[in-house]
Structure formats: C-alpha cells, structure tokens
C-alpha positions as CSV (number, residue, x, y, z in Angstrom):
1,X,0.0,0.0,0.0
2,X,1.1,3.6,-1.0
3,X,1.9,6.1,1.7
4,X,-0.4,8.3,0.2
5,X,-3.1,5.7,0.2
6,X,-2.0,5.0,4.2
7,X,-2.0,9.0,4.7
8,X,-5.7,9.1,3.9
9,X,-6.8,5.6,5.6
10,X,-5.3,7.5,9.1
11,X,-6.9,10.7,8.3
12,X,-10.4,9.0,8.0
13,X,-10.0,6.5,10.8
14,X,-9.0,9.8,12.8
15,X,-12.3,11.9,11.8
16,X,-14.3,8.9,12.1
17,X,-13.3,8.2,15.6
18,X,-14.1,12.0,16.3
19,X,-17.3,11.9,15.0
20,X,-18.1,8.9,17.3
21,X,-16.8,10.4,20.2
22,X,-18.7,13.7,19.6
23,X,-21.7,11.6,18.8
24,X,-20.9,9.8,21.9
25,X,-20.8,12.9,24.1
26,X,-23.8,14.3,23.1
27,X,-25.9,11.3,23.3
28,X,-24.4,11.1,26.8
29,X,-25.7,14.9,27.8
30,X,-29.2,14.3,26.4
31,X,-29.5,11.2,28.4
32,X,-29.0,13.3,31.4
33,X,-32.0,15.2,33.8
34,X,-32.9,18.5,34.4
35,X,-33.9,19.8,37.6
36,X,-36.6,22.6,37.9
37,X,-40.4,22.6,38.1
38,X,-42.7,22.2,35.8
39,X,-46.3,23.6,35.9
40,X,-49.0,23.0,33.9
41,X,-51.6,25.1,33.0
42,X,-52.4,29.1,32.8
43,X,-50.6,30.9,36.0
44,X,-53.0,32.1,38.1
45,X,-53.6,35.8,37.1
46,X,-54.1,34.4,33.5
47,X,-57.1,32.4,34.7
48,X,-60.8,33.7,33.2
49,X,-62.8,34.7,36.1
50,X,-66.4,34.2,36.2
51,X,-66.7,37.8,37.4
52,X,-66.2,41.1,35.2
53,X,-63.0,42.6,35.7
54,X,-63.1,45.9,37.5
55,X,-60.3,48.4,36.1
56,X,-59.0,51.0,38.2
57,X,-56.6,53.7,36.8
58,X,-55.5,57.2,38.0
59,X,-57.5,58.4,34.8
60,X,-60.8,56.4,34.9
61,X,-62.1,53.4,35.7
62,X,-64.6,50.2,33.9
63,X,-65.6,47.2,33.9
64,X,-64.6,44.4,31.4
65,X,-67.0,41.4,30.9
66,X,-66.4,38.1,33.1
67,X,-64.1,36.0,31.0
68,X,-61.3,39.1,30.7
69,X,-57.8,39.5,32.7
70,X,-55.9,41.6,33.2
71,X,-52.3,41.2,31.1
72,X,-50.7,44.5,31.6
73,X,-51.2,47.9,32.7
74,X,-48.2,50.0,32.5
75,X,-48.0,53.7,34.0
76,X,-45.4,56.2,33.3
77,X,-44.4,59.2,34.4
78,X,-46.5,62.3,33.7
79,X,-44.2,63.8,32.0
80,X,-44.2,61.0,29.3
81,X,-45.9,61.5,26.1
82,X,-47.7,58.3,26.9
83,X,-49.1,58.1,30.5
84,X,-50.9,54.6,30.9
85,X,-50.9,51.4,28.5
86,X,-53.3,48.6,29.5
87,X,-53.9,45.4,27.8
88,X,-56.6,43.0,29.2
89,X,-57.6,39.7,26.5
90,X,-59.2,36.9,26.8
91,X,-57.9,32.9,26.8
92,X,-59.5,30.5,25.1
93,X,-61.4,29.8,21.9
94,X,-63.0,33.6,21.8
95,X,-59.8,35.5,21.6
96,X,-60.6,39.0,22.5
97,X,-58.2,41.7,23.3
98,X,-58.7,45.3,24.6
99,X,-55.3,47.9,24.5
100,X,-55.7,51.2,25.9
101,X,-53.6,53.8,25.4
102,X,-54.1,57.0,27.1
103,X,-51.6,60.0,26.3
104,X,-50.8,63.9,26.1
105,X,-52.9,65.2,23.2
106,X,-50.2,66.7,20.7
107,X,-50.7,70.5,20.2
108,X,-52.0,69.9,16.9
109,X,-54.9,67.6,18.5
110,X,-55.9,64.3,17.8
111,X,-54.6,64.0,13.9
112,X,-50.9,64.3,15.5
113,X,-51.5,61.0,17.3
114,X,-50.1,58.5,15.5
115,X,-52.5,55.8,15.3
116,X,-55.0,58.1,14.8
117,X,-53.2,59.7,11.6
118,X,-52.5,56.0,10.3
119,X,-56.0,54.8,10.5
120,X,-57.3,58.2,9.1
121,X,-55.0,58.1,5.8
122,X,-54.6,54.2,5.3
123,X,-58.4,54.2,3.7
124,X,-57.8,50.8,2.4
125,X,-57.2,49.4,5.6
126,X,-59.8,50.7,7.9
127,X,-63.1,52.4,7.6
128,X,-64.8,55.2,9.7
129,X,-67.0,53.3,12.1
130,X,-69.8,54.4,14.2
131,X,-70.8,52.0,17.2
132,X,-73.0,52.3,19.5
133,X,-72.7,54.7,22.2
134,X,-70.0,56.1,20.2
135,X,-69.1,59.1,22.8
136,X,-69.7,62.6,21.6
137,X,-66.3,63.8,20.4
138,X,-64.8,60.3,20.0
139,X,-64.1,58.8,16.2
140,X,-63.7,55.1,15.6
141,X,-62.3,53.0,12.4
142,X,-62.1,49.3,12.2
143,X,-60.3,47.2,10.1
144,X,-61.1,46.9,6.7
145,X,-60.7,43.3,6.6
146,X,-60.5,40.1,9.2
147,X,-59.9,39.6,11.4
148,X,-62.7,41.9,13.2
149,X,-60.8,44.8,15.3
150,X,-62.2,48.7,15.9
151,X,-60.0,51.2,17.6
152,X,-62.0,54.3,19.2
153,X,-60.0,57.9,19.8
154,X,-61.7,59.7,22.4
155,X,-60.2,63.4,24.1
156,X,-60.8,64.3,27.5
157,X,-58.8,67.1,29.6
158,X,-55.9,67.7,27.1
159,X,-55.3,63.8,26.7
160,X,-56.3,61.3,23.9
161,X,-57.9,57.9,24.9
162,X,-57.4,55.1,22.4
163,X,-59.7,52.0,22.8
164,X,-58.5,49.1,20.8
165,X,-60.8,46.3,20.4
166,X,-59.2,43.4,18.4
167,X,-60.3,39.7,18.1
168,X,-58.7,36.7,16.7
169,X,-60.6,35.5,13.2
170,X,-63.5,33.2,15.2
171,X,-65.2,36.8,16.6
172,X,-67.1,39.1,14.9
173,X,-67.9,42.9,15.2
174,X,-70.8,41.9,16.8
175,X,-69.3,40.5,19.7
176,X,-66.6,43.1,20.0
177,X,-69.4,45.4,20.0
178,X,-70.6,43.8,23.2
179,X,-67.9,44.2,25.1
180,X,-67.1,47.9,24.0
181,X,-70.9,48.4,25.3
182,X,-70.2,46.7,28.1
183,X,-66.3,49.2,29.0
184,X,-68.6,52.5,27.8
185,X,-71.3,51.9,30.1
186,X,-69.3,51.7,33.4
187,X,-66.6,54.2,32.4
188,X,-65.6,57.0,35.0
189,X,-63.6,59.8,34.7
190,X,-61.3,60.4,37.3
C-alpha cells in the first residue's frame, strides 16, 4: 500500500473516531436530567374569572366582561408623552383583546396622534365606524378586513384615549361590540 493511500486511511480512521466520540458525548448529555419545576396550565392571574374585571386607573375606571384579565397595565411618568398602557384579553377559543392607550394630546390635536393619523390616511385598511354609544367627540375605524378589530379615539382634559378592540378571526364585530358596550357603560372619569 502507498503512503499516500496509508496517509488518507489515518486521516479518515481519525475523523471517524471523532465523530463517534462527539456523537458519543452528546448522546451522553441528552441522556442526562434536568432539575426545575414544571407547571402546567395558565398561571393564576391568566385564569378567566367568572366575574367582570373591574379596572381602576388614575384616569378612569370600567368594567370588562367576566371572561377578561388583566395582562398588563403600564404607568409612566407624567411627564411622558404616553401616560398609561393597559392590555386586558381573553384565553380561550374567543380570543378578545382590549389595548388602551391613554396620552398627552399633541398641540396639533388628535390627527398628530399617531395611530389616529395612520387609521385616518390608510383608507384601504380601515373604515370610519360608528358603534353604539359612540361618545360625543370620539371617532372610531375598524379594520377593513379580518380579522374583526375597531379602535375608538376619544379626548378628554388635554389627553387622547385610544380604545382598541381586536379579536382573533373566530369573533365578529358583533361581539366586539358587546364588550365595548359593556367598557362605555361603566366608564368614570377620574
């Protein structure tokens, strides 16, 4: 046999024998336990409650429908641009989300909002829509196409409210709408 052909023999015995070793380690580290905890279901503040869900904010308060939790709700300081973010949702098969924003209306009012002036000029993607118990002042657009989601703009003392109702693709309007109904009939200033 050539020492060329001997050269190459070695060199692939070598990788092949680190290949099984590294093959061999690994299966080795797979095969070993973890410690830690497991739990299995929804933590306990994502858990539907049969009871609405009473929010409580420095700048109003409502009531969500039973089903609802609470997911986030995130003050800053005044100062901010943004003072209080809020998400509360749903689990389950229905899927419903509410985001509220509230914030310091820019001097050039409610069209220097952001997601106001993105709704407004995207025409293709949302509509002017006019729910129920729309409040005077407020404007609303939804979403031009599924899955069903409305937001609401709404001033009050030199701040902008923004109301975003959003669903996965098994609601409708229809039963966004109830739950908006539901938020506007118990709101409170603060």
């Amino acid at each position: 046999m050539s020492s060329k052909r001997k050269r190459w023999l070695i060199l692939i015995l070598v990788a092949a024998l680190l290949v099984g070793v590294a093959i061999y380690i690994l299966l080795r580290l797979m095969d070993t336990t973890s410690n830690g905890t497991v739990h299995v279901g929804a933590p306990p503040s994502d858990q539907q409650t049969a009871q609405p869900l009473n929010i409580d904010t420095p700048y109003f308060s409502t009531l969500f429908p039973a089903g609802f939790s609470l997911k986030r709700q995130t003050a800053t300081p005044a100062a901010a641009q943004t003072h209080l973010q809020l998400l509360a949702a749903t689990s389950g098969a229905d899927g419903q989300s509410a985001a509220f924003t509230v914030g310091e209306m820019p001097s050039g009012g409610m069209t220097e909002v952001g997601d106001y002036h993105l709704r407004a000029a995207q025409t293709s993607s949302y509509q002017p829509y006019f729910p129920a118990n729309l409040p005077a002042g407020a404007k609303a657009f939804r979403t031009a196409s599924a899955p069903a989601a409305f937001t609401v703009f709404w001033s009050h003392a030199g701040q902008y409210y923004l109301l975003a109702f959003t669903s996965d693709a098994s609601d409708t309007y229809g039963q966004l709408l109830q739950t908006y109904l539901q938020v506007i009939a118990a709101w409170q200033w603060k």
